[in-house]
LUMKERO-328096 format. One record per residue: residue number from 1; residue in three letters; z, x, y of N, C-alpha, C, O in turn. Coordinates in Angstrom, 1 decimal. Atoms other than C-alpha are relative to their C-alpha. Last residue first. Layout:
% LUMKERO-328096
node pos->NUM&code->ALA&n.c3->Z&n.c1->X&n.c2->Y&ca.c3->Z&ca.c1->X&ca.c2->Y&c.c3->Z&c.c1->X&c.c2->Y&o.c3->Z&o.c1->X&o.c2->Y
...
//
This chain:
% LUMKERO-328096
node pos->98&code->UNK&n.c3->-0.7&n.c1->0.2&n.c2->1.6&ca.c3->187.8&ca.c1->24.8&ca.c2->104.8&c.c3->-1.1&c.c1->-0.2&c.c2->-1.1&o.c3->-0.8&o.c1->-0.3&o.c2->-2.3
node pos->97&code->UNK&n.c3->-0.9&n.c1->-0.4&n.c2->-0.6&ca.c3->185.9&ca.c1->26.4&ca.c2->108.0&c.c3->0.8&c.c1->0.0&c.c2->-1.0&o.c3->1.2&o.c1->1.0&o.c2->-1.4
node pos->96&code->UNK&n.c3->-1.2&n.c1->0.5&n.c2->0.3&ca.c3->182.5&ca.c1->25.2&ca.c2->106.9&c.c3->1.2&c.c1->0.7&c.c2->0.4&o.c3->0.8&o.c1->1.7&o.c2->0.9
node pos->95&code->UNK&n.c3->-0.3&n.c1->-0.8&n.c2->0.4&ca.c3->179.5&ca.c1->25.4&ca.c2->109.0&c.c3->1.0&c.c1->0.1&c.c2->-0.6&o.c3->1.8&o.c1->-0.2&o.c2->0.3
node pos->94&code->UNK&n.c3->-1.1&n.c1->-0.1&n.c2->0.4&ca.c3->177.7&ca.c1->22.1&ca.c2->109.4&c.c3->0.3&c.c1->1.8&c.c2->-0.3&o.c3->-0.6&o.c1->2.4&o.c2->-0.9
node pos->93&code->UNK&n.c3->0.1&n.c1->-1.2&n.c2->-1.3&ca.c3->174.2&ca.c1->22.1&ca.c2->110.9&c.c3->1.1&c.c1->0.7&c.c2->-0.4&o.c3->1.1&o.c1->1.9&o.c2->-0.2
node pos->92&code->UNK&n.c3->1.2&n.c1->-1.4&n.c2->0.5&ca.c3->172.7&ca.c1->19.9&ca.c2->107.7&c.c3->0.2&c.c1->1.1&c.c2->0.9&o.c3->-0.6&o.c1->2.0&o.c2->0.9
node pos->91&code->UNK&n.c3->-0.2&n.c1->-1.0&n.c2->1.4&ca.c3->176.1&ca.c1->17.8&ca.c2->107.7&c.c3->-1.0&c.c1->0.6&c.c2->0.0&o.c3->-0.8&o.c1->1.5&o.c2->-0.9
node pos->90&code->UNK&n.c3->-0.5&n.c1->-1.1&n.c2->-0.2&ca.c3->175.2&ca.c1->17.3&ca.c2->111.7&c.c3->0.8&c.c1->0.5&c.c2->-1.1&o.c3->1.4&o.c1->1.5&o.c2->-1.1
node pos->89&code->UNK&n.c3->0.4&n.c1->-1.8&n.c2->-0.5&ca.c3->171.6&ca.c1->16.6&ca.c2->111.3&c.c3->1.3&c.c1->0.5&c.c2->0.5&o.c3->1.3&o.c1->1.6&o.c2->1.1
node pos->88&code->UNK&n.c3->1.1&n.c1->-0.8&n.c2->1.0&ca.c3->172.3&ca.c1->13.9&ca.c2->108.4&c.c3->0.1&c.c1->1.3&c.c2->0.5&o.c3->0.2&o.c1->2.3&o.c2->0.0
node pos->87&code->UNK&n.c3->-0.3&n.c1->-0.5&n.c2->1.5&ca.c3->175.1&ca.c1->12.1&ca.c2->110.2&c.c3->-0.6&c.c1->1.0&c.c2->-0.5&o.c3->0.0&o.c1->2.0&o.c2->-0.7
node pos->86&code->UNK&n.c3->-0.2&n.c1->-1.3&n.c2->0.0&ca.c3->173.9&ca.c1->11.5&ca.c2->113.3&c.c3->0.3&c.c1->1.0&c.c2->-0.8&o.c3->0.0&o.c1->2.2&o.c2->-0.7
node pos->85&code->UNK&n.c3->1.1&n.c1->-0.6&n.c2->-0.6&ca.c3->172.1&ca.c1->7.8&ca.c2->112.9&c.c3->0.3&c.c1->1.3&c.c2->0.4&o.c3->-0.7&o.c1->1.8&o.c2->0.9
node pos->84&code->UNK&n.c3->1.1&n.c1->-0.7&n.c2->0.9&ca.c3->175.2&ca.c1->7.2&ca.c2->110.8&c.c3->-1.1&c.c1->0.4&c.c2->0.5&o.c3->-1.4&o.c1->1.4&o.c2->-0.1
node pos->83&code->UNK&n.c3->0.8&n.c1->1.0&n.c2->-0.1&ca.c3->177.8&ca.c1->7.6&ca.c2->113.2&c.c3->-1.3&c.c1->0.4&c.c2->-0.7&o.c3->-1.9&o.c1->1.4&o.c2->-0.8
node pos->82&code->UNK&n.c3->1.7&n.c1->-0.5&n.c2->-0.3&ca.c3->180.4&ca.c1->10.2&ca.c2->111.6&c.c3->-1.0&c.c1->-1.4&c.c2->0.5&o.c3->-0.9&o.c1->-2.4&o.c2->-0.3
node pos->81&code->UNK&n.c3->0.0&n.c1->0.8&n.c2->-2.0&ca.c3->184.1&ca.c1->8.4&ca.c2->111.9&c.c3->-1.6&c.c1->0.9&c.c2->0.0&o.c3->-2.1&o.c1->0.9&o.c2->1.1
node pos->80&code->UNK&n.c3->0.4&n.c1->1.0&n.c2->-0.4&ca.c3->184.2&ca.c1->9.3&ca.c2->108.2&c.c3->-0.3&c.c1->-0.7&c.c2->0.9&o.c3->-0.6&o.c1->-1.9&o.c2->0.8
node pos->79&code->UNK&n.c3->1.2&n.c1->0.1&n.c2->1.3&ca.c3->183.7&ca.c1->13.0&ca.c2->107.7&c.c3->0.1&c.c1->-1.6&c.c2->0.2&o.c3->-1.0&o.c1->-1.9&o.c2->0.5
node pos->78&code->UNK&n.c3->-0.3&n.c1->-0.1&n.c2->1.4&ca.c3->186.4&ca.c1->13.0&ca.c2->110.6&c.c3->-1.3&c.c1->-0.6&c.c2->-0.7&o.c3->-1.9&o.c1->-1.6&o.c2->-0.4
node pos->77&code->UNK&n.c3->0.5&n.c1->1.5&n.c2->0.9&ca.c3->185.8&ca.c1->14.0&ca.c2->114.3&c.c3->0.7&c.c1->-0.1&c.c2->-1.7&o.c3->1.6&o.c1->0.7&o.c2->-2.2
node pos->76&code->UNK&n.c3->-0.2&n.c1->0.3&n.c2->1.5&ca.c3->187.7&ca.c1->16.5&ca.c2->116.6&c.c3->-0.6&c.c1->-1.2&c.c2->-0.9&o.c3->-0.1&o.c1->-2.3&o.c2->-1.0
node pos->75&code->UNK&n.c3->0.3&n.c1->1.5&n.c2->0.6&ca.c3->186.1&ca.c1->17.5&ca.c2->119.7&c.c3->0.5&c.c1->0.2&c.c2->-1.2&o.c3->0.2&o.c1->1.1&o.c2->-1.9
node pos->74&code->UNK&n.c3->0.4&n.c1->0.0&n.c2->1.5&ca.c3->187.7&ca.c1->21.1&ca.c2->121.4&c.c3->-0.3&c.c1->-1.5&c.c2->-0.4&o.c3->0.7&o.c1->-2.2&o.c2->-0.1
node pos->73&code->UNK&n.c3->-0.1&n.c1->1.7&n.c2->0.1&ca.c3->187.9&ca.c1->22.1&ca.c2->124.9&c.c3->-0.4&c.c1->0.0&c.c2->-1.6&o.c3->-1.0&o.c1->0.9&o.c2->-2.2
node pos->72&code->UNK&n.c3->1.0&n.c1->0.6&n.c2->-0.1&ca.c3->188.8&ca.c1->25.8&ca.c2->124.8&c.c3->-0.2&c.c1->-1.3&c.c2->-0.2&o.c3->0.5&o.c1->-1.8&o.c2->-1.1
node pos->71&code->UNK&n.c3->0.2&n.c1->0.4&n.c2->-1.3&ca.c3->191.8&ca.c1->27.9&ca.c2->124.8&c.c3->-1.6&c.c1->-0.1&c.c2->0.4&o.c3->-2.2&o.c1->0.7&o.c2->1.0
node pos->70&code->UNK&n.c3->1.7&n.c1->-0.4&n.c2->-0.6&ca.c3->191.2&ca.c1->28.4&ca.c2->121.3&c.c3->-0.3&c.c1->0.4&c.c2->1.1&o.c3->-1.3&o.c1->1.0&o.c2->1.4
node pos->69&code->UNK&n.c3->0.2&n.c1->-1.2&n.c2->1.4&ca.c3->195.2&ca.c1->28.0&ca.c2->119.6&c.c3->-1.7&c.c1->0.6&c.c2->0.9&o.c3->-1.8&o.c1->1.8&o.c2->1.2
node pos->68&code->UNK&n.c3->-1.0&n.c1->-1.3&n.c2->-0.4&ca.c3->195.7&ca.c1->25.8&ca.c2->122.9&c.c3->-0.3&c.c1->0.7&c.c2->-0.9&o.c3->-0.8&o.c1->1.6&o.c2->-0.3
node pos->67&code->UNK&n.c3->0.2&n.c1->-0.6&n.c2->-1.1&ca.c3->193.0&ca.c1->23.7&ca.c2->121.9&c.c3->0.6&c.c1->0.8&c.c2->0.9&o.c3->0.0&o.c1->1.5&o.c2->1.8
node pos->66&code->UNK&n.c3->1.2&n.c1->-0.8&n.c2->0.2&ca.c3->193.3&ca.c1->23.9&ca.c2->118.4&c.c3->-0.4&c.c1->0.4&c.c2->1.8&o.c3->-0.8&o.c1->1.5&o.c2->2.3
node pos->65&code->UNK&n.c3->-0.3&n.c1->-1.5&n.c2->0.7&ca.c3->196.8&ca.c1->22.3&ca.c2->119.0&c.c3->-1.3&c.c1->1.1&c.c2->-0.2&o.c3->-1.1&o.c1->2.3&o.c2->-0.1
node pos->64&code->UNK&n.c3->-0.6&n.c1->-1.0&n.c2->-0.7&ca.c3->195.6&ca.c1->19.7&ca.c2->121.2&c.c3->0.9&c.c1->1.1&c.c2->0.0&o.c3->1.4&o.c1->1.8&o.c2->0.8
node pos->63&code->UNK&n.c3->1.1&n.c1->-0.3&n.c2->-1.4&ca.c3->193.1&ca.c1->18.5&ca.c2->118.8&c.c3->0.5&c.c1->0.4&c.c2->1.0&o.c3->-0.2&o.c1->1.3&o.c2->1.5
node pos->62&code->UNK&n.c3->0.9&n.c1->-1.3&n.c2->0.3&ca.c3->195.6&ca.c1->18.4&ca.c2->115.9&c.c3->-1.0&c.c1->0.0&c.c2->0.9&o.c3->-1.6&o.c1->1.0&o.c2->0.5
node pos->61&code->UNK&n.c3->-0.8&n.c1->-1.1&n.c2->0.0&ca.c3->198.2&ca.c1->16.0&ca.c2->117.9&c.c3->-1.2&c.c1->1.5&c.c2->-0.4&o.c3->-1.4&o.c1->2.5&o.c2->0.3
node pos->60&code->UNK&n.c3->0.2&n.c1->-0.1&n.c2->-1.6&ca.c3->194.7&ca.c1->13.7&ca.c2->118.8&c.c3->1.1&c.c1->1.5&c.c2->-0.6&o.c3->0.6&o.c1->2.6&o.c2->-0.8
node pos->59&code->UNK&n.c3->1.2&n.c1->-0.2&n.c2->-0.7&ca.c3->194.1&ca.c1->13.4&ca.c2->115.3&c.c3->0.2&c.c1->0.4&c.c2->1.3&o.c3->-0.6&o.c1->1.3&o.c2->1.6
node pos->58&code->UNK&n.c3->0.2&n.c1->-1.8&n.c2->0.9&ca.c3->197.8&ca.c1->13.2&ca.c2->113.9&c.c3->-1.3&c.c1->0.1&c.c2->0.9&o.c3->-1.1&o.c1->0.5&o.c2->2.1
node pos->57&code->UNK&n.c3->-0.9&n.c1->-0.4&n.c2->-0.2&ca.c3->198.1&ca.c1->10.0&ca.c2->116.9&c.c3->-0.2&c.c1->1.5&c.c2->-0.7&o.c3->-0.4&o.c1->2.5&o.c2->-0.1
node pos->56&code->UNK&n.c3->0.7&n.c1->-0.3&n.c2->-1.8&ca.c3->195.0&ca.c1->8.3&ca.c2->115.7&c.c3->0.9&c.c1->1.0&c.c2->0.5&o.c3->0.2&o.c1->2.1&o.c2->0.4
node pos->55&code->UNK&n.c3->0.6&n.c1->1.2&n.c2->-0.7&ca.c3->196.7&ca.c1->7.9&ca.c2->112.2&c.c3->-0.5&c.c1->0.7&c.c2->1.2&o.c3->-0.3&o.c1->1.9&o.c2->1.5
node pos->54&code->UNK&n.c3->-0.7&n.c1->-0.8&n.c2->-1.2&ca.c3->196.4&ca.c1->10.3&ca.c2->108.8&c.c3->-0.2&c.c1->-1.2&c.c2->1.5&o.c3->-1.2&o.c1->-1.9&o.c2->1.5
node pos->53&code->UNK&n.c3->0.3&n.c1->0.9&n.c2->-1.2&ca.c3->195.7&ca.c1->8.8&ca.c2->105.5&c.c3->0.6&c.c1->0.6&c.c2->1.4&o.c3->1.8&o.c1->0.9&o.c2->1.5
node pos->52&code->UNK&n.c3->-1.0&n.c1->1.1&n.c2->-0.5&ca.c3->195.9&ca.c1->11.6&ca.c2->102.6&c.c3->-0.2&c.c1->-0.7&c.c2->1.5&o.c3->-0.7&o.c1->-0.1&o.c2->2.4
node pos->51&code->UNK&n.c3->-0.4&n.c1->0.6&n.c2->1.0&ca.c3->194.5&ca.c1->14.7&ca.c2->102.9&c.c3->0.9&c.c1->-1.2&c.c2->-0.1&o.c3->2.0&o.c1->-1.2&o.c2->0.5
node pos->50&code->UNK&n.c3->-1.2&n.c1->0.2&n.c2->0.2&ca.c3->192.8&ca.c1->15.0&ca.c2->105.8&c.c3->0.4&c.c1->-0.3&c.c2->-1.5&o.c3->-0.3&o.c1->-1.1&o.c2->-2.2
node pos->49&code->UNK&n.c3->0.0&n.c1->1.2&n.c2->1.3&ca.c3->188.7&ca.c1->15.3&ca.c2->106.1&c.c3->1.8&c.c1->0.3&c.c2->-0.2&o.c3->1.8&o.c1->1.4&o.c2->-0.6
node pos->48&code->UNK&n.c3->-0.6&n.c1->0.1&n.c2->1.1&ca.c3->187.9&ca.c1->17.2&ca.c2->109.4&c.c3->-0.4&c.c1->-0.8&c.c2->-0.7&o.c3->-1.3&o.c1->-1.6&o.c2->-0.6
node pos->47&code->UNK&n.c3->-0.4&n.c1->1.4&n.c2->1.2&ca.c3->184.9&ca.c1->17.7&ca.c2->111.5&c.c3->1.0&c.c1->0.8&c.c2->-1.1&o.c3->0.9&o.c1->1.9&o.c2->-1.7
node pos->46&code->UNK&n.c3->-0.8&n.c1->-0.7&n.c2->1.1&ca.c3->185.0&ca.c1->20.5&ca.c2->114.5&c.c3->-0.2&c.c1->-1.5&c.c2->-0.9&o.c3->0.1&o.c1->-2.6&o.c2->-0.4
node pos->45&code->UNK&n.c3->-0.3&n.c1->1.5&n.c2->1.0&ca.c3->183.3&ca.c1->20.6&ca.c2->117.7&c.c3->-0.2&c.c1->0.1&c.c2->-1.4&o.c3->-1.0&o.c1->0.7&o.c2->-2.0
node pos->44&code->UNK&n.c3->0.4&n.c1->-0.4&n.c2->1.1&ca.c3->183.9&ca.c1->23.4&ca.c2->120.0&c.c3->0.0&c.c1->-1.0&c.c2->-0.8&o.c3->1.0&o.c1->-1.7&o.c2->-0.8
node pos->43&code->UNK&n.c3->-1.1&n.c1->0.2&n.c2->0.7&ca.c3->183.5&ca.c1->23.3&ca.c2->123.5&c.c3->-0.6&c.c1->0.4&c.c2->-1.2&o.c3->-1.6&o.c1->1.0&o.c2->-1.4
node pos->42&code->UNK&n.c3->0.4&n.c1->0.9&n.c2->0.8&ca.c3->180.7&ca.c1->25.3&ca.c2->125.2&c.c3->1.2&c.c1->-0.5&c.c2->-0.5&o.c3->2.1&o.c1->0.4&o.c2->-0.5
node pos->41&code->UNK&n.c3->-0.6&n.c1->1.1&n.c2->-0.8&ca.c3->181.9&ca.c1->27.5&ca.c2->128.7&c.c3->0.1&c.c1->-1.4&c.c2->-1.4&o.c3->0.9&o.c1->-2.4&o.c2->-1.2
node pos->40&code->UNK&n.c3->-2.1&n.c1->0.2&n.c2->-0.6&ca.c3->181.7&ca.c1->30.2&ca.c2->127.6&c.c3->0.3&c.c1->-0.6&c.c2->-0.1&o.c3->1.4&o.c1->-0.7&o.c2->-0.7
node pos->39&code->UNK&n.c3->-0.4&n.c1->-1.0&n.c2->-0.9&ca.c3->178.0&ca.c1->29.8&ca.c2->125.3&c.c3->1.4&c.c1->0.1&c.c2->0.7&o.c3->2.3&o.c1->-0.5&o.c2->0.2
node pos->38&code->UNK&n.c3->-1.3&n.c1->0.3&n.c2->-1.3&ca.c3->177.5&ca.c1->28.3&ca.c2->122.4&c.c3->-0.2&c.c1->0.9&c.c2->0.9&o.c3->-0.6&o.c1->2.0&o.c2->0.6
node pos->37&code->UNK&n.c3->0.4&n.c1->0.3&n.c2->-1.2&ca.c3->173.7&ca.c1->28.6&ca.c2->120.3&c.c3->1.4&c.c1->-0.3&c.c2->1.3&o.c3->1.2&o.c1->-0.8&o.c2->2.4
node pos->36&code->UNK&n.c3->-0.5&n.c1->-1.2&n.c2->-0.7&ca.c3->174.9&ca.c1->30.2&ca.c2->117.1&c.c3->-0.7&c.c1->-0.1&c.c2->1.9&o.c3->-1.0&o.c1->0.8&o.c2->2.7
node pos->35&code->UNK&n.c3->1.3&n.c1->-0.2&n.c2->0.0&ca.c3->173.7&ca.c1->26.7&ca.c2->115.3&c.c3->0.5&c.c1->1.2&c.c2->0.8&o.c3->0.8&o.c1->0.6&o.c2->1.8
node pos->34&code->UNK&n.c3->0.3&n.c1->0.2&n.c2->1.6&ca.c3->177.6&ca.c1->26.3&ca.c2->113.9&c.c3->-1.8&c.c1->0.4&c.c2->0.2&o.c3->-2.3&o.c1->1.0&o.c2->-0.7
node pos->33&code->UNK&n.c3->-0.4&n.c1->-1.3&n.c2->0.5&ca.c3->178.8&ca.c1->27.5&ca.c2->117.7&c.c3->-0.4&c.c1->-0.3&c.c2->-1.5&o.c3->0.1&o.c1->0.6&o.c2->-2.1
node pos->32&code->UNK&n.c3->0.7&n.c1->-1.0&n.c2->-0.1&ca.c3->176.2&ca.c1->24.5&ca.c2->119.5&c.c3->0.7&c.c1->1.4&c.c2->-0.8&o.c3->-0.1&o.c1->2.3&o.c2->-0.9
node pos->31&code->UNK&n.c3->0.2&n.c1->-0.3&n.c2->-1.3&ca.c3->177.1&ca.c1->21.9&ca.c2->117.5&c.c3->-0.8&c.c1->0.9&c.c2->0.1&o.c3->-1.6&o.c1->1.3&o.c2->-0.6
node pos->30&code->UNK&n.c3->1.0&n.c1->0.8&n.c2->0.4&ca.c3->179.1&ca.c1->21.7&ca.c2->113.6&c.c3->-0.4&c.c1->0.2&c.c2->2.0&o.c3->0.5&o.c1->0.6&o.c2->2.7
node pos->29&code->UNK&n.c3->1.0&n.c1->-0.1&n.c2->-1.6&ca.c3->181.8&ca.c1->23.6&ca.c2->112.8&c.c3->-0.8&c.c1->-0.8&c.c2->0.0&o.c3->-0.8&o.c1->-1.5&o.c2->-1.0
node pos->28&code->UNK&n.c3->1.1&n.c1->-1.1&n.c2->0.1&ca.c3->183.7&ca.c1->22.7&ca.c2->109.1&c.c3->0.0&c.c1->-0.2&c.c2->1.8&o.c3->0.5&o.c1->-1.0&o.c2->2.5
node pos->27&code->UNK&n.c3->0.2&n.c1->-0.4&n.c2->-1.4&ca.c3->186.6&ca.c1->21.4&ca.c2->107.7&c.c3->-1.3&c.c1->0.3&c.c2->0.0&o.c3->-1.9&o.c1->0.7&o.c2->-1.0
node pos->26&code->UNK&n.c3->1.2&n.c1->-0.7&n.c2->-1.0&ca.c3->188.0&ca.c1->20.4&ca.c2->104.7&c.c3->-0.2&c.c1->-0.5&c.c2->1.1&o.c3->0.3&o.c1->-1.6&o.c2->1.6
node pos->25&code->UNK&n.c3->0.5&n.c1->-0.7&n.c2->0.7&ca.c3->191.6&ca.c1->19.8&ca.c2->103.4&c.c3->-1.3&c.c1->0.7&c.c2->-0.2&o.c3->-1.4&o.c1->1.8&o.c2->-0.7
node pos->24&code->UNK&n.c3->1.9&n.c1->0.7&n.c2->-0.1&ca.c3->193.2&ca.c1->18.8&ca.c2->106.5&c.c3->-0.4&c.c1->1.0&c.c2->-1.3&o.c3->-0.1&o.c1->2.2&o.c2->-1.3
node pos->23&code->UNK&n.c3->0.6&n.c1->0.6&n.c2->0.9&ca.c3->196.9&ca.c1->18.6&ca.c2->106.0&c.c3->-1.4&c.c1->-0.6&c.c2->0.4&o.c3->-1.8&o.c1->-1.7&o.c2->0.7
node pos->22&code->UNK&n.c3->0.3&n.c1->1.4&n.c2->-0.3&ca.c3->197.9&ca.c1->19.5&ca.c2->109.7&c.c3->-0.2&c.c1->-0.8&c.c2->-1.0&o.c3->-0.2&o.c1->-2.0&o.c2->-0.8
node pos->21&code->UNK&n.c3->-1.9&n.c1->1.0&n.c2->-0.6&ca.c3->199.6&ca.c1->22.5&ca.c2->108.7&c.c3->-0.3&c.c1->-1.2&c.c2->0.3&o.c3->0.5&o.c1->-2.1&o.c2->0.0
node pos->20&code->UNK&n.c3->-0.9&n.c1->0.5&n.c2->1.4&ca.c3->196.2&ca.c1->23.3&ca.c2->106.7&c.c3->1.3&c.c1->-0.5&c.c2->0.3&o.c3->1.9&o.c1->-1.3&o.c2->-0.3
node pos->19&code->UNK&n.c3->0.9&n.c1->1.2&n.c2->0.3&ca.c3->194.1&ca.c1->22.7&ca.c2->110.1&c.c3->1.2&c.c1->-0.1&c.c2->-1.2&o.c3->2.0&o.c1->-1.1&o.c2->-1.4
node pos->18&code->UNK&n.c3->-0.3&n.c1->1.2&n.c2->-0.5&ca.c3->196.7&ca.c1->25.5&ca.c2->111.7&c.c3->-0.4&c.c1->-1.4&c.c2->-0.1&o.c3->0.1&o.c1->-2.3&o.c2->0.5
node pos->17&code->UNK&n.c3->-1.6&n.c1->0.2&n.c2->0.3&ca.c3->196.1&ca.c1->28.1&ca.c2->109.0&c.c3->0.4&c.c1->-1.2&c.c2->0.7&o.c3->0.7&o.c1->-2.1&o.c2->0.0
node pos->16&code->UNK&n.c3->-0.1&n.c1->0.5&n.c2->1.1&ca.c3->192.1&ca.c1->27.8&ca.c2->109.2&c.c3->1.7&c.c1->-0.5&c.c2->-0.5&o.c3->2.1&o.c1->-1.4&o.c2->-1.1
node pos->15&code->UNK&n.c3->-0.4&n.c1->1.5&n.c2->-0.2&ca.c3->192.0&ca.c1->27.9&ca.c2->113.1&c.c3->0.4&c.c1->-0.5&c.c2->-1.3&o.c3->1.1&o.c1->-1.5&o.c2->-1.4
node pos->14&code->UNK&n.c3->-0.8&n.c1->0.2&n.c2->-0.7&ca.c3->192.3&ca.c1->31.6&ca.c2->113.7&c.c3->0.5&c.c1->-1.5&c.c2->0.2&o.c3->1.4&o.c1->-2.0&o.c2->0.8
node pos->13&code->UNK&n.c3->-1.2&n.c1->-0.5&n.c2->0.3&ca.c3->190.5&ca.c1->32.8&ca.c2->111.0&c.c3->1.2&c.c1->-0.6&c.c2->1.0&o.c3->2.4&o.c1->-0.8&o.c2->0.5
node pos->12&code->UNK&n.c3->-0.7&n.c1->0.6&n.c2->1.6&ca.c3->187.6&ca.c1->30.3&ca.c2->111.4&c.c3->1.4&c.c1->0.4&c.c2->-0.1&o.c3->2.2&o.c1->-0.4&o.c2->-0.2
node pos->11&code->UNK&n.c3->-0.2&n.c1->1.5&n.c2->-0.3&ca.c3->187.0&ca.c1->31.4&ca.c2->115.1&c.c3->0.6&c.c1->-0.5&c.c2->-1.3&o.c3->1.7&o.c1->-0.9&o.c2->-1.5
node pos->10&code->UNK&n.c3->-1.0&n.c1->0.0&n.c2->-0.7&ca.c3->186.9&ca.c1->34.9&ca.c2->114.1&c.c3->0.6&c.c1->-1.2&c.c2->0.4&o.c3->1.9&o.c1->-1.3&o.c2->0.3
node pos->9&code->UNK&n.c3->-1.2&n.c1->-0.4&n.c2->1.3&ca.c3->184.5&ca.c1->34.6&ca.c2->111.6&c.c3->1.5&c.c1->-0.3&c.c2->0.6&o.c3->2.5&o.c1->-0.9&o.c2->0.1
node pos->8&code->UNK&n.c3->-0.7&n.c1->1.1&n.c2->0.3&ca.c3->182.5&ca.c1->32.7&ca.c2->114.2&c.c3->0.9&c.c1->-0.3&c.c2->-1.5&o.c3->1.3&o.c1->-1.2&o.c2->-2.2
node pos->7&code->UNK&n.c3->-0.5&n.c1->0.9&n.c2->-0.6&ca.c3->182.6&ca.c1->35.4&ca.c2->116.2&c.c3->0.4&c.c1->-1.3&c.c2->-0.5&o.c3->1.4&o.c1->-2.0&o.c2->-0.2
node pos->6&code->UNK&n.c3->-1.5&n.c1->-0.6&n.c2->-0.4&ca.c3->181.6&ca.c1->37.9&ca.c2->114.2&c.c3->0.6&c.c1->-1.1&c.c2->0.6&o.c3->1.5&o.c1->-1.5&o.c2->-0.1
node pos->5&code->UNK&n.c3->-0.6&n.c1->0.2&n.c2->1.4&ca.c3->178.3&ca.c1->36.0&ca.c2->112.6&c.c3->1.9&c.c1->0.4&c.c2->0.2&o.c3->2.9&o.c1->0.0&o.c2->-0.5
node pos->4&code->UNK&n.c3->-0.4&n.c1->1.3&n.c2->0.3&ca.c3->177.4&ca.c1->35.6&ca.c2->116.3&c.c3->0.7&c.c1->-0.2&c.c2->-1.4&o.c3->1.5&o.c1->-1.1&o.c2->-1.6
node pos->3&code->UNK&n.c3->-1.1&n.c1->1.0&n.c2->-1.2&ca.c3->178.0&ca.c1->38.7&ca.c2->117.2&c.c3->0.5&c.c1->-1.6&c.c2->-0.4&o.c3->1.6&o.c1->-2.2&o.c2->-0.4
node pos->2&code->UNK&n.c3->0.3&n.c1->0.3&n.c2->-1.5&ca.c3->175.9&ca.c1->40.1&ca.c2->114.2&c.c3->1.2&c.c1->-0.7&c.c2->0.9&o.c3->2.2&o.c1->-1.4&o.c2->0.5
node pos->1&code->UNK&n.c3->-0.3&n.c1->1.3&n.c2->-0.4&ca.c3->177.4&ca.c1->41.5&ca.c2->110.9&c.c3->-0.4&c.c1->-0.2&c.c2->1.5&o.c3->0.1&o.c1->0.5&o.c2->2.3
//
C-alpha cells in the first residue's frame, strides 16, 4: 500500500464513526487528499448526504467535530449544495468514506 493509499485509509477510519453519529449515510473526499495531491497544510474537503433533513446548525456542529477529530481545517458540502458547473469533476475525483 503506498503513503498515499495509507493515509487516506487512515483518514477514513478516523472520521467514519463520527459522520455516522451525525446521521450521514454517505460520504466521500474529494480535492487535493481524493487526487493524492495534499500537503500539511491542505484542508480536507468532504461531501456528505444525511439521512433525513438536517439544518445549517448540524452542518456547521459536524464540521467542528471533524476538525478537532483531524486537527485540520475541514469543508463540509452536501451532494446537494454541489454547484453545477463543479459537479461532474468533483463526483469523478470523489473518494468514498461511507
Amino acid at each position: 500500500m503506498s503513503s498515499v493509499e495509507g493515509g487516506f485509509e487512515e483518514m477514513r477510519s478516523k472520521i467514519a464513526k463520527l459522520l455516522k453519529r451525525f446521521g450521514v449515510k454517505r460520504a466521500a473526499i474529494f480535492g487535493s487528499h481524493a487526487r493524492g495531491e495534499a500537503k500539511r497544510e491542505s484542508d480536507i474537503d468532504i461531501l456528505v448526504e444525511f439521512e433525513g433533513e438536517k439544518s445549517l446548525l448540524d452542518l456547521a456542529a459536524l464540521k467542528m467535530e471533524l476538525e478537532k477529530a483531524l486537527e485540520k481545517r475541514v469543508h463540509v458540502l452536501t451532494y446537494r449544495s454541489l454547484h453545477p458547473l463543479l459537479r461532474e469533476k468533483i463526483l469523478e475525483e470523489q473518494r468514498a468514506i461511507l
